[in-house]
Backbone as a chain_set.jsonl record, in Angstrom:
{"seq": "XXXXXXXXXXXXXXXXXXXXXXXXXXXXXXXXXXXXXXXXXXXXXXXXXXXXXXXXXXXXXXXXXXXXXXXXXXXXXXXXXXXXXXXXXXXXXXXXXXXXXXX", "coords": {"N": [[13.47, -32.32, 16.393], [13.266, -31.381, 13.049], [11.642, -29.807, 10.496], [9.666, -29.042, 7.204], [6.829, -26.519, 6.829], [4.336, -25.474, 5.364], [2.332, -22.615, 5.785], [0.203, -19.986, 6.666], [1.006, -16.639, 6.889], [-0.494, -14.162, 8.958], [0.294, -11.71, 10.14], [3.157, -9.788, 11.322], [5.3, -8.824, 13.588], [7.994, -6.353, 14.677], [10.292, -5.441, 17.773], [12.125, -3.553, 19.506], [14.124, -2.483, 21.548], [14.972, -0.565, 25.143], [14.463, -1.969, 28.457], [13.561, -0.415, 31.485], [14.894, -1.523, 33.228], [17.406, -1.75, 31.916], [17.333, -4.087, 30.104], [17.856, -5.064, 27.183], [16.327, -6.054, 24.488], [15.326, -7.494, 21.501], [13.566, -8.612, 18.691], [11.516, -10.235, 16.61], [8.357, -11.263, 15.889], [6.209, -13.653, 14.52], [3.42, -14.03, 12.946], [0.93, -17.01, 12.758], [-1.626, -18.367, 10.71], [-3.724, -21.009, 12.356], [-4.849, -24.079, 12.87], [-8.281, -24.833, 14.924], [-8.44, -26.788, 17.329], [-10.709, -29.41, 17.041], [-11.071, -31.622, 17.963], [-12.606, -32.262, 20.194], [-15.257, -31.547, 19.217], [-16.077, -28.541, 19.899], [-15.132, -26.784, 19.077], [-14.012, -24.899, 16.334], [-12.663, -23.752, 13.287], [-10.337, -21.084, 12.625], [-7.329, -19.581, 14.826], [-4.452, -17.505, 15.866], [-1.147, -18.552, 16.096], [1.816, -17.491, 17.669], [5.463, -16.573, 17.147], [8.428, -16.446, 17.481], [10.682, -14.73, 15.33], [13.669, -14.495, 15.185], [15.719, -11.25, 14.721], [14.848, -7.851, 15.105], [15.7, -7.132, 12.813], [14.768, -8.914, 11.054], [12.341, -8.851, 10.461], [12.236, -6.649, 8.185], [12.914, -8.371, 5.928], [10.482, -8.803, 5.12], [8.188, -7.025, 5.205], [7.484, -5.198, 3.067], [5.938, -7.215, 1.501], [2.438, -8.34, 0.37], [0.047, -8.846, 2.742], [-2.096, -11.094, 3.944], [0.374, -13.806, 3.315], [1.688, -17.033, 1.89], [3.803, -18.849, 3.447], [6.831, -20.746, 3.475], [8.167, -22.697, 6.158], [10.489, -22.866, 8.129], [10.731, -25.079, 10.736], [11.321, -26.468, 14.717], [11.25, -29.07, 16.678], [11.075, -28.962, 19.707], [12.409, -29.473, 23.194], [12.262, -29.292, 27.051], [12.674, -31.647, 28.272], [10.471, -32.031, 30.151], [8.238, -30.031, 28.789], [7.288, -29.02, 25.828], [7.374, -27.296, 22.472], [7.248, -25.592, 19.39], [9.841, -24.468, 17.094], [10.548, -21.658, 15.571], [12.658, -20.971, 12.653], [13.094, -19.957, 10.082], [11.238, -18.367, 7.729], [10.097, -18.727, 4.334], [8.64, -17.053, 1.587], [6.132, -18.18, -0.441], [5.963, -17.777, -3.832], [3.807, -15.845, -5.299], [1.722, -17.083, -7.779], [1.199, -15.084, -11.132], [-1.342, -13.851, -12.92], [-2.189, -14.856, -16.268], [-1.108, -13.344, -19.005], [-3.806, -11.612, -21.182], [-3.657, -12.313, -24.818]], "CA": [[12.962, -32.76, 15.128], [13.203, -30.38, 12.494], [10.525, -30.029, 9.621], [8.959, -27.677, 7.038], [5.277, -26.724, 6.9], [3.63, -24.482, 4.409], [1.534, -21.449, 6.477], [0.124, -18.616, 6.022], [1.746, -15.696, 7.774], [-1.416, -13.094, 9.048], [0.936, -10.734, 10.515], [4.478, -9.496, 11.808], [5.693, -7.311, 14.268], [9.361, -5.814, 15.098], [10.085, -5.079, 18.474], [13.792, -3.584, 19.705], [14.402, -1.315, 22.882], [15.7, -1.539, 26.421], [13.323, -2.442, 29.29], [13.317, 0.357, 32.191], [16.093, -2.12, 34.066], [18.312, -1.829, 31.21], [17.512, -5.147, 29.764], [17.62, -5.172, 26.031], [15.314, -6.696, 23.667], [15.092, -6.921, 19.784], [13.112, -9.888, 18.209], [10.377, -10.24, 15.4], [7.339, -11.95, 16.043], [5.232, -14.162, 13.064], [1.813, -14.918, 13.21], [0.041, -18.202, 11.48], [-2.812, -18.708, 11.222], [-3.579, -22.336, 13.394], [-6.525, -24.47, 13.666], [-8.133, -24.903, 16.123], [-8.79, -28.41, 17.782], [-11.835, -29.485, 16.625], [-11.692, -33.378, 18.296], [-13.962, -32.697, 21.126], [-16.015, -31.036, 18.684], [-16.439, -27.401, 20.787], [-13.884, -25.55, 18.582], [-14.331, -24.791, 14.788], [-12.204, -22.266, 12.332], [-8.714, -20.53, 12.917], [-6.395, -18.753, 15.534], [-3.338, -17.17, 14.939], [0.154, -18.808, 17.098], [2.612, -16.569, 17.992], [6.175, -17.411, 16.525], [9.67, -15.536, 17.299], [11.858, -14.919, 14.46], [15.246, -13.687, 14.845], [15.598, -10.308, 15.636], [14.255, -6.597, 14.575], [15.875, -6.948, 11.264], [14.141, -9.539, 10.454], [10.817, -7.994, 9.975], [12.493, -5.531, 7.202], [12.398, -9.021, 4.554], [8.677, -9.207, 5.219], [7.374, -5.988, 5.08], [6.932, -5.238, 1.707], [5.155, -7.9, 1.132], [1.175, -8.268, 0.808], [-0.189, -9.884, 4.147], [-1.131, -12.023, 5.062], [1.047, -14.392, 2.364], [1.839, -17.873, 2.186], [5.414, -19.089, 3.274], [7.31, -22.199, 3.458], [8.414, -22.225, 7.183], [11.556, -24.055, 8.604], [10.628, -25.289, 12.408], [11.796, -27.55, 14.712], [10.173, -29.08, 17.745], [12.262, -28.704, 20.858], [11.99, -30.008, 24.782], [13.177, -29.518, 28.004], [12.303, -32.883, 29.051], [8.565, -31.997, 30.62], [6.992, -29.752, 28.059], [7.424, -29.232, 24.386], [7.42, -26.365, 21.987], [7.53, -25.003, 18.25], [10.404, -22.851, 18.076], [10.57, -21.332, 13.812], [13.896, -20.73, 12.004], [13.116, -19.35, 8.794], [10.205, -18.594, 6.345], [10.359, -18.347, 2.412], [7.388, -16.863, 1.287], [5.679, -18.8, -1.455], [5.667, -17.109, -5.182], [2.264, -15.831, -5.967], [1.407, -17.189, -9.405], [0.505, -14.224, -11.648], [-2.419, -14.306, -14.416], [-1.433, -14.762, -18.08], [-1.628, -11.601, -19.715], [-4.064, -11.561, -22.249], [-2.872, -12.448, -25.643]], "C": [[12.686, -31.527, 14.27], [12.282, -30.514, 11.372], [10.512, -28.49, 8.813], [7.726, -27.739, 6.566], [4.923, -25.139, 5.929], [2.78, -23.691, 5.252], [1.407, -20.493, 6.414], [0.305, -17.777, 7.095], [0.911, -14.582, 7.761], [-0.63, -11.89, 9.627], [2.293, -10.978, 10.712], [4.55, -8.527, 12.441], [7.542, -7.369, 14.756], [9.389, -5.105, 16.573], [12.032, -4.855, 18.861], [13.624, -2.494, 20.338], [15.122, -2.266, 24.121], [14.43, -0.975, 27.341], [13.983, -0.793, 30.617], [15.035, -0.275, 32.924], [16.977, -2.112, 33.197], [18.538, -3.269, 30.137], [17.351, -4.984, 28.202], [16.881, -5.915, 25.628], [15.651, -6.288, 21.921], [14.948, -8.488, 19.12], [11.801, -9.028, 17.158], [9.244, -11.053, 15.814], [6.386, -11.965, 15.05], [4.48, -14.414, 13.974], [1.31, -15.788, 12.137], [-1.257, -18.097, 11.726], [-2.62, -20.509, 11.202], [-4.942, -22.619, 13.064], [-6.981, -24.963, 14.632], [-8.76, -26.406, 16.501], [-9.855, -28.673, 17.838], [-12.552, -30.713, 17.47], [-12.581, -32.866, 19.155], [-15.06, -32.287, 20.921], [-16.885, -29.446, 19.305], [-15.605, -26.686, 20.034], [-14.36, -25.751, 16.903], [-13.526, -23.416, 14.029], [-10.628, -22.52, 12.712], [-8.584, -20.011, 14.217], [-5.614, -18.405, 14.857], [-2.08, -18.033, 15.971], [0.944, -18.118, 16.377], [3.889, -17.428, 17.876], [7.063, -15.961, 16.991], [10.495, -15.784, 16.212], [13.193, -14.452, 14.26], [14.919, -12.544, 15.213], [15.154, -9.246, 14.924], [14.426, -6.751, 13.099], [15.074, -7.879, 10.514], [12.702, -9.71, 9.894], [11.132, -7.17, 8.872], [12.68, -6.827, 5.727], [11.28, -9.516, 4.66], [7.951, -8.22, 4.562], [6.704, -5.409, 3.98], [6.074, -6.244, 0.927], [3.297, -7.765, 1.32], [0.853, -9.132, 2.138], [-1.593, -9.983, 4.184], [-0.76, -13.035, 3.772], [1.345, -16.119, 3.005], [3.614, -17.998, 2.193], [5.789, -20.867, 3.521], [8.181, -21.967, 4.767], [9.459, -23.424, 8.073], [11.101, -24.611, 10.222], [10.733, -26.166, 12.705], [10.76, -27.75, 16.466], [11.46, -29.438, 18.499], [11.968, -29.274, 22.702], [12.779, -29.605, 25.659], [13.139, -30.787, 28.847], [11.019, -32.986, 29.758], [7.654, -31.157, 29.569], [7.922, -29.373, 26.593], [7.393, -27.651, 23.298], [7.738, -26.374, 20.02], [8.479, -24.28, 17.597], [10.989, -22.288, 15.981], [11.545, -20.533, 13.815], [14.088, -19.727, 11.093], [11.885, -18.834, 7.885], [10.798, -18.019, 4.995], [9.074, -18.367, 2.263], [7.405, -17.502, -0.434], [5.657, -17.855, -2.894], [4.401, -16.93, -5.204], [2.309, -16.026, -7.437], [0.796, -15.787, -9.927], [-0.52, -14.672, -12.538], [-1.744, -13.827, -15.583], [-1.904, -13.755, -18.316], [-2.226, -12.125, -21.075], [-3.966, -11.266, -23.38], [-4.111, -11.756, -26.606]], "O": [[11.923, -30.667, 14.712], [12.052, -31.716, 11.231], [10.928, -27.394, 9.187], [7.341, -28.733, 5.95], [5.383, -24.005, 6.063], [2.093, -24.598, 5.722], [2.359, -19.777, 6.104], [-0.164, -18.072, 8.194], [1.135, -13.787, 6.847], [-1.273, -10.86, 9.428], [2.777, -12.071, 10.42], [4.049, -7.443, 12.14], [8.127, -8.395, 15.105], [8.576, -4.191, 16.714], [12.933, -5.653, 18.603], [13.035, -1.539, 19.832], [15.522, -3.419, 24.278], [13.69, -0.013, 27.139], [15.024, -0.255, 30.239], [16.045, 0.415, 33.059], [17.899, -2.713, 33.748], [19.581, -3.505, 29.528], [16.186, -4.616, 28.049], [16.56, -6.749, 26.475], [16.038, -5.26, 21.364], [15.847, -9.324, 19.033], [11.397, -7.871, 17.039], [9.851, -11.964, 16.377], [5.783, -10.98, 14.625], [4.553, -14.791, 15.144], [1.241, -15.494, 10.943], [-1.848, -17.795, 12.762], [-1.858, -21.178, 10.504], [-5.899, -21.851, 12.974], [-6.231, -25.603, 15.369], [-9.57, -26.966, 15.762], [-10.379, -28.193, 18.843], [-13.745, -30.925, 17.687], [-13.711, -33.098, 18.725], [-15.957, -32.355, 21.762], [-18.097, -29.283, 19.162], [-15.317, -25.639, 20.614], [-14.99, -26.715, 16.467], [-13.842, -22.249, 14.259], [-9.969, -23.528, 12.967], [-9.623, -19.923, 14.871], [-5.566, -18.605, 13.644], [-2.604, -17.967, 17.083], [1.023, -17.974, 15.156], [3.881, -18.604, 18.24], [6.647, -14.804, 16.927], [11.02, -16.887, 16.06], [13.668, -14.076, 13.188], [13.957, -12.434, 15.972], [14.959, -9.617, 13.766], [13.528, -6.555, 12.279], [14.727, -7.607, 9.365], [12.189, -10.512, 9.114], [10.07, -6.803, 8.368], [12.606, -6.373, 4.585], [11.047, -10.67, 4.302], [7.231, -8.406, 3.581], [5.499, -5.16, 3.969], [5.601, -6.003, -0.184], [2.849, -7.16, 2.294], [1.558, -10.103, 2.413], [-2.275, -8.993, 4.447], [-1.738, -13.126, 3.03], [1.261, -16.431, 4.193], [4.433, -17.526, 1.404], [5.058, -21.844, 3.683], [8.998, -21.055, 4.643], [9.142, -24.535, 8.499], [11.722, -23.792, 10.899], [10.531, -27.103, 11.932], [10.005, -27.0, 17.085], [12.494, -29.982, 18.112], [10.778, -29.269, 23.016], [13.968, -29.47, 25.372], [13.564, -30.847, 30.0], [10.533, -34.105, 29.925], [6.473, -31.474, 29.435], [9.142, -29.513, 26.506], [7.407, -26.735, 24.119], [8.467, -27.237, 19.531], [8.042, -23.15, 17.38], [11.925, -22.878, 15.44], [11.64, -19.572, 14.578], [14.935, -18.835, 11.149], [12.029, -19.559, 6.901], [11.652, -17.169, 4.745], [8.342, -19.293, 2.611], [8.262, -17.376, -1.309], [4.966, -16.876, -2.61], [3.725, -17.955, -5.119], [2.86, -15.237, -8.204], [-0.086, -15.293, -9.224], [-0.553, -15.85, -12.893], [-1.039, -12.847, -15.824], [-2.968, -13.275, -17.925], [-1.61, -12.797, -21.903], [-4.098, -10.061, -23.59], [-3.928, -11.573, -27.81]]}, "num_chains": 1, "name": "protein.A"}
């Protein structure tokens, strides 16, 4: 099931090397901020969940940006038949409205 959800993106990190065994790596990792489950009434506020995005490069159309920013965030929900998951496609960060310049 695929969807998109408006969230605000508190961080990013870029990560790309090879592991000691030779194993490569090179991914991006978003952070949202989440809330946190309030029903049994023991929880109150934010977290952040941890989000992979594509790979090293994909931290270089973030970066310049102020953070933490709002984006518009493609994700789809995914299964292997016993447990469930989040697994995010895309973000488009939201336009910040500017202020009218005084006339």
């Amino acid at each position: 099931m695929r969807f998109t959800s408006n969230v605000k993106v508190t961080g990013m990190k870029a990560s790309k090397g090879q592991m000691e065994n030779g194993t490569s790596f090179d991914s991006t990792k978003a952070y949202t901020e989440t809330p946190l489950d309030d029903s049994k009434g023991t929880a109150k506020g934010f977290a952040v969940a941890e989000f992979t995005l594509g790979t090293s490069a994909e931290f270089d159309k973030y970066k310049h940006l102020p953070f933490p920013f709002e984006a518009a965030a493609d994700l789809e929900l995914v299964t292997n038949g016993k447990t469930q998951k989040t697994v995010m496609h895309s973000l488009k960060p939201v336009e910040m409205s500017r202020p009218a310049k005084a006339g």
